[in-house]
SESE-85294 format. One record per residue: x, y, z of N, C-alpha, C in turn; residue in three letters. Coordinates in steps of 0.1 Angstrom, whole numbers, padded with zeros to 4 digits. Layout:
{{X Y Z} {X Y Z} {X Y Z} "ALA"}
...
% end
This chain:
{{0843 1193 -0021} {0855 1194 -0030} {0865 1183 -0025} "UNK"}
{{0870 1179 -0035} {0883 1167 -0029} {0893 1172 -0029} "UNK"}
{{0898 1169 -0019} {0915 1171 -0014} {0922 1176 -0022} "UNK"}
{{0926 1191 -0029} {0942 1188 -0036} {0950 1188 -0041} "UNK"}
{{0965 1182 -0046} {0974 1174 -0041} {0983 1191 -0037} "UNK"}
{{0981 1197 -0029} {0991 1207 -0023} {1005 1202 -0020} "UNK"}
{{1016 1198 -0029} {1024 1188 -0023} {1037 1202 -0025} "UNK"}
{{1039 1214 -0033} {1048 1223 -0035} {1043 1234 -0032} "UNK"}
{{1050 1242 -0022} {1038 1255 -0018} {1050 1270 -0022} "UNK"}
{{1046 1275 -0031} {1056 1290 -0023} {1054 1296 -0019} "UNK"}
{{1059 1305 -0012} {1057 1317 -0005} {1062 1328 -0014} "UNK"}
{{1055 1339 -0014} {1059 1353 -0017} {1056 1363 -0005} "UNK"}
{{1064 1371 0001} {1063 1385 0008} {1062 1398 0005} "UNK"}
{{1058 1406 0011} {1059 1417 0005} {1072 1427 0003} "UNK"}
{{1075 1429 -0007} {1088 1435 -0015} {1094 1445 -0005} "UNK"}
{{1109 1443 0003} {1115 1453 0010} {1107 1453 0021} "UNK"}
{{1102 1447 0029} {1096 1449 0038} {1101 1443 0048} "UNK"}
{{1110 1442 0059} {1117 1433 0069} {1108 1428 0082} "UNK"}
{{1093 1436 0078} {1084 1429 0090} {1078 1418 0086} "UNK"}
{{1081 1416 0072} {1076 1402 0067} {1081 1389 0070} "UNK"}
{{1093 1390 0078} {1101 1381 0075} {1097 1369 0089} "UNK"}
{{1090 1374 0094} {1086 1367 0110} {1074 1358 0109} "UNK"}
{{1065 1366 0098} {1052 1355 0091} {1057 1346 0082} "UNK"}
{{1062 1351 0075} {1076 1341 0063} {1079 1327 0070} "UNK"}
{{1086 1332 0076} {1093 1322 0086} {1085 1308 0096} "UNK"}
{{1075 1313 0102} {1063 1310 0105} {1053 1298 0098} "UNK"}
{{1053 1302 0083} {1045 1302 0074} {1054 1286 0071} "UNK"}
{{1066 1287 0069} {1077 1280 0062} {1077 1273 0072} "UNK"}
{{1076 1271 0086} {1083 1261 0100} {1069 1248 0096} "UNK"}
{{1057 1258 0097} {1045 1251 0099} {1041 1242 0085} "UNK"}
{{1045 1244 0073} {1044 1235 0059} {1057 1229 0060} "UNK"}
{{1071 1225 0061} {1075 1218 0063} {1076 1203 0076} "UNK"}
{{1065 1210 0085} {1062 1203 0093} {1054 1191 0091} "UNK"}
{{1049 1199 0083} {1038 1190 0072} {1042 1178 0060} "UNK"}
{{1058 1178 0058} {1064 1176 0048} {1060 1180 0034} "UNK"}
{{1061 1189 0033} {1055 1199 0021} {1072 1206 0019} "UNK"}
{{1072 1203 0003} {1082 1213 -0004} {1078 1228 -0004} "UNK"}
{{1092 1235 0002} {1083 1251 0000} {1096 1257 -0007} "UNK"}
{{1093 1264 -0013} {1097 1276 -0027} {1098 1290 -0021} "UNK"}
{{1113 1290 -0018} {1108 1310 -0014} {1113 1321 -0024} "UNK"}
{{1104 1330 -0026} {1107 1339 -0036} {1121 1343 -0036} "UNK"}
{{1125 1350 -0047} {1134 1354 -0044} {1140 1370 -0033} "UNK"}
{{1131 1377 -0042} {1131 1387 -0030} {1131 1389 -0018} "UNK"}
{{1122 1381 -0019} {1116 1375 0000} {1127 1367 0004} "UNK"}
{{1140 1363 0002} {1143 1353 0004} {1158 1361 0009} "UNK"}
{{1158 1377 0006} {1169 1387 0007} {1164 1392 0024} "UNK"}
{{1150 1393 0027} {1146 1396 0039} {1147 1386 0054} "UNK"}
{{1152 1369 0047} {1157 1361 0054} {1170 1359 0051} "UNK"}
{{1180 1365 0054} {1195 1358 0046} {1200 1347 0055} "UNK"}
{{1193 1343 0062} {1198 1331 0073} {1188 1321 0068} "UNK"}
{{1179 1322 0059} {1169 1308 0061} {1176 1299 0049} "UNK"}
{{1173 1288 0054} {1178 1273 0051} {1167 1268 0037} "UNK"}
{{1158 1274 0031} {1146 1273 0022} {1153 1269 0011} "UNK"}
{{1145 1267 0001} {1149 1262 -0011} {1146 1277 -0021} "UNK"}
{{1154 1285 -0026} {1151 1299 -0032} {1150 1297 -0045} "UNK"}
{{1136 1303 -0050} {1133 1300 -0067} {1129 1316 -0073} "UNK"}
{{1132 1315 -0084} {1122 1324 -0100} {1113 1331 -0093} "UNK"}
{{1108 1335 -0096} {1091 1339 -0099} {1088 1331 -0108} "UNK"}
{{1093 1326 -0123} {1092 1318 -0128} {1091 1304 -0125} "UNK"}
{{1100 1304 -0118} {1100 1285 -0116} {1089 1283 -0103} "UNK"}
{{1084 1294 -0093} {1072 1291 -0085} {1065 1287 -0093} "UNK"}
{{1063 1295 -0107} {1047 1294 -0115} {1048 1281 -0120} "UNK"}
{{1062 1276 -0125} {1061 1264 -0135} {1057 1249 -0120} "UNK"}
{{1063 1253 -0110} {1067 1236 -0099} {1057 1240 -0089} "UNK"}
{{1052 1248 -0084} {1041 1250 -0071} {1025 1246 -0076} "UNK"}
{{1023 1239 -0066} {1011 1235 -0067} {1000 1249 -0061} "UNK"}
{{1002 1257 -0053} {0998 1267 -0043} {1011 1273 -0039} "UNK"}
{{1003 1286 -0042} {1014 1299 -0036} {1008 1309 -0025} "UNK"}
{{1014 1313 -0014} {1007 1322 -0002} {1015 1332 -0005} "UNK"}
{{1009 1344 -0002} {1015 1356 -0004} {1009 1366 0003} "UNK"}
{{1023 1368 0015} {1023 1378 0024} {1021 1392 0019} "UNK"}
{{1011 1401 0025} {1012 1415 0026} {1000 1423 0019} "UNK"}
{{0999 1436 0014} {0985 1439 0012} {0984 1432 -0001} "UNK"}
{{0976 1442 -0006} {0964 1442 -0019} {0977 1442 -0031} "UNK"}
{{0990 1456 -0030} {0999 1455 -0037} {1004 1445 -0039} "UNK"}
{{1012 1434 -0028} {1015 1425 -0034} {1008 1416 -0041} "UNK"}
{{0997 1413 -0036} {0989 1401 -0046} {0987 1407 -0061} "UNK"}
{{0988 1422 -0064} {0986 1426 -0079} {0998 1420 -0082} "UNK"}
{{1008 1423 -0075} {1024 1419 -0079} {1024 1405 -0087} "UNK"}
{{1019 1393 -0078} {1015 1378 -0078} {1016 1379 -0085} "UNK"}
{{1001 1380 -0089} {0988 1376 -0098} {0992 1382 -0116} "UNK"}
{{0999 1396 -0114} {1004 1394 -0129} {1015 1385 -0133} "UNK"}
{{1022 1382 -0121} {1037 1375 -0127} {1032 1355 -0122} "UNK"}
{{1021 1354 -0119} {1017 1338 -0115} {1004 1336 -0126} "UNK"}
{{0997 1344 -0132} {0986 1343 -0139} {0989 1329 -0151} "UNK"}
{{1001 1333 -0160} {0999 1327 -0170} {1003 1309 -0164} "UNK"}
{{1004 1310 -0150} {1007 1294 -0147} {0996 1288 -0146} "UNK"}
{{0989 1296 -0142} {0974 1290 -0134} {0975 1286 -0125} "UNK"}
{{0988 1289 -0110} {0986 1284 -0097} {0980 1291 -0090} "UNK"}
{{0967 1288 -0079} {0964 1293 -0071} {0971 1298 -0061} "UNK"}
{{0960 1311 -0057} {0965 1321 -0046} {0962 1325 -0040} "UNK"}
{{0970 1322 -0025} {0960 1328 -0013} {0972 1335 -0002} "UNK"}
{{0958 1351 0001} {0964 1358 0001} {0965 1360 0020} "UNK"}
{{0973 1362 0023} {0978 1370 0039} {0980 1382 0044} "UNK"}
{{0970 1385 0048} {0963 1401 0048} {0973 1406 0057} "UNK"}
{{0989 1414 0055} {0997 1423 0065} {0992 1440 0064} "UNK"}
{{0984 1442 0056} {0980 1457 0052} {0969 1463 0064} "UNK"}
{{0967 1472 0057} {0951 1478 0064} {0940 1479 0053} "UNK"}
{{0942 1480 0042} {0926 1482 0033} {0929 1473 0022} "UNK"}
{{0926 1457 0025} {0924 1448 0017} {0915 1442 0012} "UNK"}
{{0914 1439 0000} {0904 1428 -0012} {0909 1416 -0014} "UNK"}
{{0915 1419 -0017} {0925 1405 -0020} {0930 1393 -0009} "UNK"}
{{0936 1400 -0002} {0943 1391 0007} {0937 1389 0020} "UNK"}
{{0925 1381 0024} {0917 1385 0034} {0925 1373 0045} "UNK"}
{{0931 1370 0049} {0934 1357 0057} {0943 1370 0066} "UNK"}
{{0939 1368 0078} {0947 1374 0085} {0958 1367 0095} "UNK"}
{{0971 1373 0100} {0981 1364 0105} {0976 1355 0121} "UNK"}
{{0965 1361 0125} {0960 1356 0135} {0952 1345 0134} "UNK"}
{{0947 1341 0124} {0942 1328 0117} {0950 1317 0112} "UNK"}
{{0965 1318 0112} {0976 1308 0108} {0979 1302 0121} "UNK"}
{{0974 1290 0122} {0976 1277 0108} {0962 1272 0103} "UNK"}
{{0950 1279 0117} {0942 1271 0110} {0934 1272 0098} "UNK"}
{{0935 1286 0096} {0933 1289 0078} {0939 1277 0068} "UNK"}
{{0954 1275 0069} {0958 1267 0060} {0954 1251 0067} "UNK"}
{{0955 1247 0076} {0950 1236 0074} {0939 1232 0067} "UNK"}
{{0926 1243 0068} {0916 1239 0061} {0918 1241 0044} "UNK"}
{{0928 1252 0042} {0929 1248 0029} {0938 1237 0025} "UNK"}
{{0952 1230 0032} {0956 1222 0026} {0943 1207 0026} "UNK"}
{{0936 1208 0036} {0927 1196 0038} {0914 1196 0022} "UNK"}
{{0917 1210 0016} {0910 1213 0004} {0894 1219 0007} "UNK"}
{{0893 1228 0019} {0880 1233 0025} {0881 1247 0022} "UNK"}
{{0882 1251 0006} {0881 1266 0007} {0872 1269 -0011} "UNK"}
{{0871 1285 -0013} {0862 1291 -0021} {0874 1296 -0033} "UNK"}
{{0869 1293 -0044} {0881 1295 -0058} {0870 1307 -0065} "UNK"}
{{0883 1317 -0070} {0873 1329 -0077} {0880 1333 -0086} "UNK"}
{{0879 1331 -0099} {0889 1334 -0112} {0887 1349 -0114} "UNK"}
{{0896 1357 -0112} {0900 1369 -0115} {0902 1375 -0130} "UNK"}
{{0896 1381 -0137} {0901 1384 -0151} {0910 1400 -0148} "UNK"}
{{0919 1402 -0159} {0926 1408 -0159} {0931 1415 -0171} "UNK"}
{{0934 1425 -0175} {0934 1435 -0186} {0948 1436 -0192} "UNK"}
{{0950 1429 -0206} {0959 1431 -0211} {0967 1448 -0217} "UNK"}
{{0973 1453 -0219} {0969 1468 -0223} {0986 1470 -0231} "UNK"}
{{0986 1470 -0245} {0998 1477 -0252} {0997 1489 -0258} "UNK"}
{{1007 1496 -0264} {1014 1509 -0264} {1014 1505 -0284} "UNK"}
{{1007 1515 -0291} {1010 1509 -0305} {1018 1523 -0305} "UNK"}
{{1027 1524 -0312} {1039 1530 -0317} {1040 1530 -0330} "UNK"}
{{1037 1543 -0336} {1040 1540 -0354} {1043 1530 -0353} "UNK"}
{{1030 1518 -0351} {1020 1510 -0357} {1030 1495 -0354} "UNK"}
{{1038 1498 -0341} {1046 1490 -0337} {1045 1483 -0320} "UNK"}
{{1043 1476 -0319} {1040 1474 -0304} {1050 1479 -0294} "UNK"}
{{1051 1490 -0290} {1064 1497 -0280} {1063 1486 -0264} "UNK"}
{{1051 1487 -0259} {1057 1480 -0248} {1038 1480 -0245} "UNK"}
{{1040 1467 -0234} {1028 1459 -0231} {1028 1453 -0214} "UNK"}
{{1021 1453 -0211} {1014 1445 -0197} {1004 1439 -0193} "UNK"}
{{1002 1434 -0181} {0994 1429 -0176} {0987 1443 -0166} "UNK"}
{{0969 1437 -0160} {0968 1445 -0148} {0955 1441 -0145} "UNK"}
{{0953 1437 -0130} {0944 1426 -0120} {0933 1436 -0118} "UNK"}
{{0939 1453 -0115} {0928 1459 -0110} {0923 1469 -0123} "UNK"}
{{0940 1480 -0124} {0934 1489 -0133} {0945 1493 -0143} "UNK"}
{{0941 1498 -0153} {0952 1507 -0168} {0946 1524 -0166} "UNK"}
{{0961 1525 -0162} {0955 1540 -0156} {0960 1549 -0166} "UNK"}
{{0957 1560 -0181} {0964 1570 -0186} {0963 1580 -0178} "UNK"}
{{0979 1587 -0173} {0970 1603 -0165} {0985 1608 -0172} "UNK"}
{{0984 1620 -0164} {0993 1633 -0166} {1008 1627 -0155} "UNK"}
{{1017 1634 -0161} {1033 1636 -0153} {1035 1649 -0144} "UNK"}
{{1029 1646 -0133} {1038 1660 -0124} {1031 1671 -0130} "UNK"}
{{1030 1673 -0143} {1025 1687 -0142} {1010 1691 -0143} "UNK"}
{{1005 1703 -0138} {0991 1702 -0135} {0983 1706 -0146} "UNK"}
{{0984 1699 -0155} {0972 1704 -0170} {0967 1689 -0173} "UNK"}
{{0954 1695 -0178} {0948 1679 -0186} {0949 1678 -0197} "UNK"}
{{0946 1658 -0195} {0956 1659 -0211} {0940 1654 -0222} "UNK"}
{{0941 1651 -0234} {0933 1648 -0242} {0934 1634 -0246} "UNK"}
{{0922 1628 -0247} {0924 1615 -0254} {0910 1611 -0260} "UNK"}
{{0913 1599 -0273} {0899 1603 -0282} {0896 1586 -0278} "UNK"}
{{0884 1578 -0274} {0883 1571 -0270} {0870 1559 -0279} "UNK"}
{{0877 1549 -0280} {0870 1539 -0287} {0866 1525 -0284} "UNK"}
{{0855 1517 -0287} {0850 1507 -0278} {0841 1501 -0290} "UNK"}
{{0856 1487 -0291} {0852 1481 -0303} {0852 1487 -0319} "UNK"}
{{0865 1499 -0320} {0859 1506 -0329} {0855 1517 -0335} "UNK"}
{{0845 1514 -0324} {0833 1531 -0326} {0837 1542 -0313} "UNK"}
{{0838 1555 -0321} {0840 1564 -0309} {0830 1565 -0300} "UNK"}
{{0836 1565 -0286} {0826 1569 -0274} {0829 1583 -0269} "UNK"}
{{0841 1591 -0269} {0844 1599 -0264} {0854 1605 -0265} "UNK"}
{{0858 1620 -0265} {0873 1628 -0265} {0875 1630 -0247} "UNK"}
{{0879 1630 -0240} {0878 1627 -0224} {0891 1645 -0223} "UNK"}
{{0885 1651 -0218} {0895 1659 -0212} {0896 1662 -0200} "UNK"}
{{0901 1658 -0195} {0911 1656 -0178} {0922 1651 -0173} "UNK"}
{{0924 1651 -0162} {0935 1643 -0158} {0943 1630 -0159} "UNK"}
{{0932 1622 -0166} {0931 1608 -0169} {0920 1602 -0167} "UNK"}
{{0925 1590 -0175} {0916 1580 -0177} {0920 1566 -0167} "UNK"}
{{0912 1560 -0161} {0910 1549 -0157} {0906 1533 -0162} "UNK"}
{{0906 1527 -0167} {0901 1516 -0174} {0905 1505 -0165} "UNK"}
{{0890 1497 -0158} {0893 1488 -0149} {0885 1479 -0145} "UNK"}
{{0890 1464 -0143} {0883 1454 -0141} {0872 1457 -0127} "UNK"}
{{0865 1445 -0130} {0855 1444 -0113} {0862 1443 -0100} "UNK"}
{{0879 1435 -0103} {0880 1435 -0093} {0887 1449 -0087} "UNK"}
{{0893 1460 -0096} {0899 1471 -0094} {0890 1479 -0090} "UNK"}
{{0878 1479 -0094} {0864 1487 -0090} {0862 1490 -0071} "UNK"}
{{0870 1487 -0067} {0872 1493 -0056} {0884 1500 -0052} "UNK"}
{{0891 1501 -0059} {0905 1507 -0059} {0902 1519 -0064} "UNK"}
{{0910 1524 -0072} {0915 1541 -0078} {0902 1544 -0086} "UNK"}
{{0892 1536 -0092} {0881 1534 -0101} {0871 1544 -0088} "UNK"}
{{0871 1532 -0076} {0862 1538 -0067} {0865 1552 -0067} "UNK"}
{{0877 1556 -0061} {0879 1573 -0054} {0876 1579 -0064} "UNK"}
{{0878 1577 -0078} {0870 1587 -0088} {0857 1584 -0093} "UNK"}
{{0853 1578 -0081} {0837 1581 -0086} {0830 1572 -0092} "UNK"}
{{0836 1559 -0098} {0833 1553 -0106} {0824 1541 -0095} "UNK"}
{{0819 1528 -0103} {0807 1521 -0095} {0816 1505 -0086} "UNK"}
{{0809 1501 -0077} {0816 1492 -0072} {0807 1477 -0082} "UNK"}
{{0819 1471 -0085} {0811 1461 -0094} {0818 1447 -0094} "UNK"}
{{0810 1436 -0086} {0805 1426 -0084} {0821 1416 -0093} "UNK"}
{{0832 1410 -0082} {0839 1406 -0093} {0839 1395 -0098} "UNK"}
{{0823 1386 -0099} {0822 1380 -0109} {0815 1382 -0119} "UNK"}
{{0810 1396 -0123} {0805 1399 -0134} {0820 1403 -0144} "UNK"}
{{0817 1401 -0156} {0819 1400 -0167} {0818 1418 -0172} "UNK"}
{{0828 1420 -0169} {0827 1443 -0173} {0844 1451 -0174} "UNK"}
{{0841 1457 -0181} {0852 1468 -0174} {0847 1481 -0171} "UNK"}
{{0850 1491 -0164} {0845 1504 -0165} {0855 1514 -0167} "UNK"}
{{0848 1524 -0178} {0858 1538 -0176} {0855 1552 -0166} "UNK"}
{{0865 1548 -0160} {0865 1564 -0153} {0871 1574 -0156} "UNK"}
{{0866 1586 -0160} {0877 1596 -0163} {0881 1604 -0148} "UNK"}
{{0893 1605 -0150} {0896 1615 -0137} {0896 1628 -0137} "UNK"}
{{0890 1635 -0126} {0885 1651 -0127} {0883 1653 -0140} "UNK"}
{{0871 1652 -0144} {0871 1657 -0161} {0863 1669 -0163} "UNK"}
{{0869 1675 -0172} {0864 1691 -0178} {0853 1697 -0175} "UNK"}
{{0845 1683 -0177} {0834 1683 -0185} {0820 1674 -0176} "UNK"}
{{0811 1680 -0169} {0809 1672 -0156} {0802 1665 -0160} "UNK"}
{{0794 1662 -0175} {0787 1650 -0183} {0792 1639 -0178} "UNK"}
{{0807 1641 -0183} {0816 1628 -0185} {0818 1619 -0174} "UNK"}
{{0805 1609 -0178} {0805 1601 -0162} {0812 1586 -0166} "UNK"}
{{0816 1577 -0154} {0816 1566 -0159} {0808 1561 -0166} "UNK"}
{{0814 1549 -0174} {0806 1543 -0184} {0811 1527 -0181} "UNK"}
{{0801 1515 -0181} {0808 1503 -0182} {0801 1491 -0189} "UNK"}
{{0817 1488 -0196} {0810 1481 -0211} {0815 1464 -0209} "UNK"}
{{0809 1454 -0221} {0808 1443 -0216} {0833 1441 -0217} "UNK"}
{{0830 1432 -0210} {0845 1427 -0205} {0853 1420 -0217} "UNK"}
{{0846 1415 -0230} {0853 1411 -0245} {0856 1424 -0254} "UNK"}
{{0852 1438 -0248} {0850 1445 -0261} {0870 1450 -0256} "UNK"}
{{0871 1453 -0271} {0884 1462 -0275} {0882 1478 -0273} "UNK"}
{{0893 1481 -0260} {0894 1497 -0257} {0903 1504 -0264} "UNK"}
{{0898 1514 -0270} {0911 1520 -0274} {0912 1535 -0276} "UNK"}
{{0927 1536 -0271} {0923 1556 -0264} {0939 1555 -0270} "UNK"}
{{0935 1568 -0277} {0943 1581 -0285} {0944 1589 -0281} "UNK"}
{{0959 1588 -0275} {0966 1603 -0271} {0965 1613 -0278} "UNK"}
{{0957 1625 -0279} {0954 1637 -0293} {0969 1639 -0293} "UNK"}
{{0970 1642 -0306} {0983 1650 -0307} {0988 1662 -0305} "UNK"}
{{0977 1670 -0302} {0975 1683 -0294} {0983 1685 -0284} "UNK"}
{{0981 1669 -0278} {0989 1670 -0260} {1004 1678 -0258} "UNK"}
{{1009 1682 -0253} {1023 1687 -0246} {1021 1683 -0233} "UNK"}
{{1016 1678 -0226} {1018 1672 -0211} {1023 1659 -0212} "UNK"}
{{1032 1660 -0202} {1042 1645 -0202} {1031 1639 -0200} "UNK"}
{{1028 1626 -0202} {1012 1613 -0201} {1019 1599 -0199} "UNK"}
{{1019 1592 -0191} {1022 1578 -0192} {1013 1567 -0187} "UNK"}
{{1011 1558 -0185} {1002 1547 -0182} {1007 1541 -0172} "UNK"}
{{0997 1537 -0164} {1005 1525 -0155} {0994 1514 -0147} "UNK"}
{{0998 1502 -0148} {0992 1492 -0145} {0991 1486 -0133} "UNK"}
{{0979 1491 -0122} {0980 1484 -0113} {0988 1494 -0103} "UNK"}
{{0992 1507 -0110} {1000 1514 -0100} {1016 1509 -0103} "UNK"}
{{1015 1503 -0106} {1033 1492 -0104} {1041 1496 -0112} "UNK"}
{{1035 1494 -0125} {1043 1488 -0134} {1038 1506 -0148} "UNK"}
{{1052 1515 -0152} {1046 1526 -0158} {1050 1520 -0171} "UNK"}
{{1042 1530 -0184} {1046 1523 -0194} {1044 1540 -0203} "UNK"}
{{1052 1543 -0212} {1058 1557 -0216} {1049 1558 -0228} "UNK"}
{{1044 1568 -0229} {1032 1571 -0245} {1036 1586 -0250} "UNK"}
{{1034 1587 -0260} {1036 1599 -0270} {1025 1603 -0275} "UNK"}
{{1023 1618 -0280} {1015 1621 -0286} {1009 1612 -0298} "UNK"}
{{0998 1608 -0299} {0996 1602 -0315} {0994 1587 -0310} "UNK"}
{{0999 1582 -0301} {1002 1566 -0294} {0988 1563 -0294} "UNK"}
{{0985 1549 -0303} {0972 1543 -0295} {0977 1533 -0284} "UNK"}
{{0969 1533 -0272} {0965 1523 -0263} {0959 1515 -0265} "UNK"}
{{0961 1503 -0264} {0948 1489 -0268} {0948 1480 -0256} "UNK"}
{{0935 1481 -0252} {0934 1472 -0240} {0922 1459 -0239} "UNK"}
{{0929 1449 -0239} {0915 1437 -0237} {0919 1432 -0226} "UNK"}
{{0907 1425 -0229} {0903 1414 -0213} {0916 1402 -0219} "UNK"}
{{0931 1396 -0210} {0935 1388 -0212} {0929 1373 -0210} "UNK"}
{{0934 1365 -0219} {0933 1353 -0223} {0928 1346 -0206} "UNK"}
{{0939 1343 -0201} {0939 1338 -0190} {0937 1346 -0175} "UNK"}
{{0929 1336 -0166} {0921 1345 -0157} {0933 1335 -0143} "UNK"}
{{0934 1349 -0134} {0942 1344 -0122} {0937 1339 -0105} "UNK"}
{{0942 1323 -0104} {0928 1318 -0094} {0930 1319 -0084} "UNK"}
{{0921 1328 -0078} {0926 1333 -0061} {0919 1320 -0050} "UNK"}
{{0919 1318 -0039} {0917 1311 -0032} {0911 1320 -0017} "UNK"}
{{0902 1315 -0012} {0897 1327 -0001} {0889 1315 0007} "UNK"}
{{0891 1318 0023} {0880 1310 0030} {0872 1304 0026} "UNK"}
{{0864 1293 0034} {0848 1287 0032} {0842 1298 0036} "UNK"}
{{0845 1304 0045} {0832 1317 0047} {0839 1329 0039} "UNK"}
{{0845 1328 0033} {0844 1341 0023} {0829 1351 0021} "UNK"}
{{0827 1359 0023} {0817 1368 0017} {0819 1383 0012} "UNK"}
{{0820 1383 0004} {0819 1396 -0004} {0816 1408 0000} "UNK"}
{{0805 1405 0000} {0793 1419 0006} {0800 1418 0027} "UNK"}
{{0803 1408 0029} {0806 1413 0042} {0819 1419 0045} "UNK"}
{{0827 1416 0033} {0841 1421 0031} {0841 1438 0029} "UNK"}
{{0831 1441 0017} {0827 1457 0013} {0821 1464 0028} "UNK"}
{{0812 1456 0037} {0812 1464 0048} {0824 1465 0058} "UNK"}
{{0829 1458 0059} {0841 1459 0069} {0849 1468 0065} "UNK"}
{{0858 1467 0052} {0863 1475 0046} {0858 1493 0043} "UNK"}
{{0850 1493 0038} {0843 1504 0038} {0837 1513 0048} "UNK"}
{{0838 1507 0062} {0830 1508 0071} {0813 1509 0068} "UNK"}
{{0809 1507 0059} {0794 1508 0060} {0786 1506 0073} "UNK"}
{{0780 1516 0072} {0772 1513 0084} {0773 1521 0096} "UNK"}
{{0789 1525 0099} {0796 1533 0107} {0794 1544 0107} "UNK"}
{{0793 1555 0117} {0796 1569 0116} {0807 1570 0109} "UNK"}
{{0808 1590 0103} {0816 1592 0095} {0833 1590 0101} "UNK"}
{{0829 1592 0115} {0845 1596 0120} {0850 1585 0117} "UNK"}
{{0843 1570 0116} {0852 1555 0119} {0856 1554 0100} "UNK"}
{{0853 1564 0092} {0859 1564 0079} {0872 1562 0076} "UNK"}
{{0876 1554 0068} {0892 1548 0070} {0894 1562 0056} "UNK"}
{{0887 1568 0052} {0890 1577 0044} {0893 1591 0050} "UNK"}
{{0888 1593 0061} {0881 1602 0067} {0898 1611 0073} "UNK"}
% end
């Protein structure tokens, strides 16, 4: 691969976090060393109030940065990657968490991680991501983005709710449980996983549905190709508060009667990960595969 031109870099940290500010900082000494313009988020830029940086948008990172690095787990890069997607800047991620996909570079690898990627020695993996709006007597009430999952469930209180469920159209299902899950390949290890659902490959082309705790022990996942149109009907039966939320982050408010419509968005978000990136060796580490039960990070 040729060189490049990495000549604007941002940084993003993870949101309210003040132990971020030491990799930040770090991150910033070592790219201007380089003569590289660097961009610090804004947020992040509240957890340095002494740095000398040049403070931008989230916006104006996506429109002027060539490459963006972003401190902290798996949350922050969902953070990113919805609000950097429609730029198309790559992203690479700085692993501060404990159970990460996303962000696999860890702080003990800087600088020589980024040297090899500013020298242009790394693995590109386009992310697709699920657009999902709220129709409102037949009005679009409110809309988002989401990298892993569109989650419908219940509010606080303990009853399941109902939803009538369609794919492309044609009904697939009335789901009675706690919720519904609807989620890309790369979320398939997230909230998808713990309910049961399958782990799936995230360069395949899919979404899956998971229902959560459902009624009904038939009601297994199902996973359909990644172009088709989802769409789930709050019954009007429901009395349980029910809202959505994307990626965990971001909630979005539905009423009895509300369709949900969710597709695969337009534009896919480009992550950046080692030459030795491997996948499958990522799922064992993470997972402990292989390990007795006690070394279970679930356990």
């Amino acid at each position: 691969m040729s060189s490049p031109a990495f000549n604007t870099i941002g940084l993003i940290g993870k949101f309210g976090d003040p132990n971020v500010a030491q990799t930040l900082d770090q991150i910033a000494a070592y790219l201007r060393q380089r003569q590289l313009r660097v961009l610090l988020d804004e947020s992040s830029a509240r957890l340095m109030p002494d740095n000398d940086l040049e403070v931008a948008s989230r916006t104006r990172i996506g429109e002027q940065c060539d490459l963006v690095i972003v401190m902290g787990g798996d949350g922050t890069m969902l953070n990113a990657a919805r609000s950097l997607v429609d730029y198309e800047v790559p992203i690479l991620g700085i692993n501060l968490g404990r159970l990460g996909f996303l962000a696999d570079v860890s702080p003990s690898e800087i600088p020589n991680r980024l040297d090899t990627v500013l020298a242009g020695e790394f693995r590109e993996a386009r992310r697709s991501l699920l657009h999902a709006q709220v129709i409102h007597e037949g009005h679009v009430a409110s809309e988002n983005d989401a990298l892993n999952d569109v989650v419908i469930h219940k509010r606080e209180v303990a009853r399941m709710i109902e939803v009538d469920t369609f794919i492309d159209g044609r009904y697939l299902n009335t789901y009675r449980a706690d919720g519904l899950i609807i989620s890309t390949p790369t979320g398939s290890t997230a909230y998808a996983l713990a309910g049961g659902g399958p782990i799936i490959h995230p360069a395949l082309e899919a979404v899956v549905l998971v229902p959560i705790c459902p009624h009904t022990l038939t009601h297994r996942p199902i996973v359909v190709k990644a172009d088709s149109t989802i769409e789930v009907v709050l019954n009007a039966a429901n009395s349980t508060q029910t809202q959505i939320t994307c990626d965990g982050q971001v909630s979005l408010a539905i009423e009895p009667g509300d369709r949900i419509v969710i597709r695969k968005k337009e534009r896919k978000v480009l992550l950046i990960h080692p030459v030795n990136h491997d996948y499958f060796e990522l799922l064992r580490a993470k997972l402990r595969w292989g390990l007795s039960p006690e070394a279970s990070p679930f356990a």
